[in-house]
C-alpha positions, 0 to 999 in steps of 0.5 A, a space after each residue: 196868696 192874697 185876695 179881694 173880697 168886693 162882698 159876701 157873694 166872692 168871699 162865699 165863692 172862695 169858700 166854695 173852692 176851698 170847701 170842694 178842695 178839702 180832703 179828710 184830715 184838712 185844718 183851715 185856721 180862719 183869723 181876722 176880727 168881728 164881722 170881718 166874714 169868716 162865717 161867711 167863708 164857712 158857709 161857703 165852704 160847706 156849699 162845697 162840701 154838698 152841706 145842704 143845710 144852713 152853716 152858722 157860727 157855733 159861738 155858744 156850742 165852740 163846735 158844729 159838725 154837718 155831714 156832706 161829702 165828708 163830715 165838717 167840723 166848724 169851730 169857733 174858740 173865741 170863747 175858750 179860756 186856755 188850751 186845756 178846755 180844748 183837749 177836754 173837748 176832744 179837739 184834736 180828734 177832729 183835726 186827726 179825724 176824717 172830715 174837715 176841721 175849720 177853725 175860728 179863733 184858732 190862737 187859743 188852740 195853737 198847740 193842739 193844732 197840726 203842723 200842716 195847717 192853711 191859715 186863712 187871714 182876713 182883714 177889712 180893706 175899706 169896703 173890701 175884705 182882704 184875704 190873704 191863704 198861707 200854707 204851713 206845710 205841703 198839705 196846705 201849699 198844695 191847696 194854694 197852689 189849686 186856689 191860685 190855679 181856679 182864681 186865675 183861670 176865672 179872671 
């Protein structure tokens, strides 16, 4: 599924849907380059998990954990070196766990990860951001499935 982002307010709103979409145990990969508004689709995300307080890029901690409906986990691994660093951090308990794991950067973790992953890749498109979710599984085909569903029935 591949989506328009005209600015941070619709990357926000998409967030939004995922974020009220996600069950415990769900893994969003978030891939694209600097400043292209995977932050952005974050704090959206939190908005719809009922996270009240500001979502902000964990770049210098790798991991933020906030509590809304369910607990948050937002990582950013562009720093880690190599895959050992996140089973030191533990880093498959949170995606095993009982929240929502979004992952920043997730490439340097690709083997710690879950087989049921949605991959959300973002690129610039001129002044837009093309957001392209694909499934890897039946956890995350279903969530397409509703984001297509919601997308549609607003336009």
């Amino acid at each position: 599924m591949r989506i328009t982002s005209k600015g941070p307010a619709d990357t926000l709103a998409l967030g939004e849907i995922l974020g009220r979409l996600a069950r415990p145990g769900d893994v969003y990969c978030l891939l694209g380059e600097l400043g292209v508004g995977k932050t952005a689709l974050a704090q959206g995300i939190g908005r719809g998990l009922g996270i009240e307080e500001p979502v902000s890029s964990p770049t210098f901690t790798l991991i933020h954990e906030y509590q809304g409906r369910m607990p948050f986990y937002h990582m950013d691994l562009y720093r880690m070196a190599a895959p050992e660093e996140g089973e030191e951090l533990g880093l498959q308990e949170y995606f095993w766990g009982q929240g929502l794991s979004v992952v920043e950067w997730p490439q340097v973790a690709a083997e710690l990860l879950p087989e049921d992953i949605l991959q959300v890749q973002m690129a610039f498109e001129g002044e837009a951001r093309v957001i392209e979710l694909v499934p890897h599984g039946p956890r995350s085909q279903q969530i397409v499935e509703e984001v297509t569903r919601l997308v549609d029935s607003e336009h």
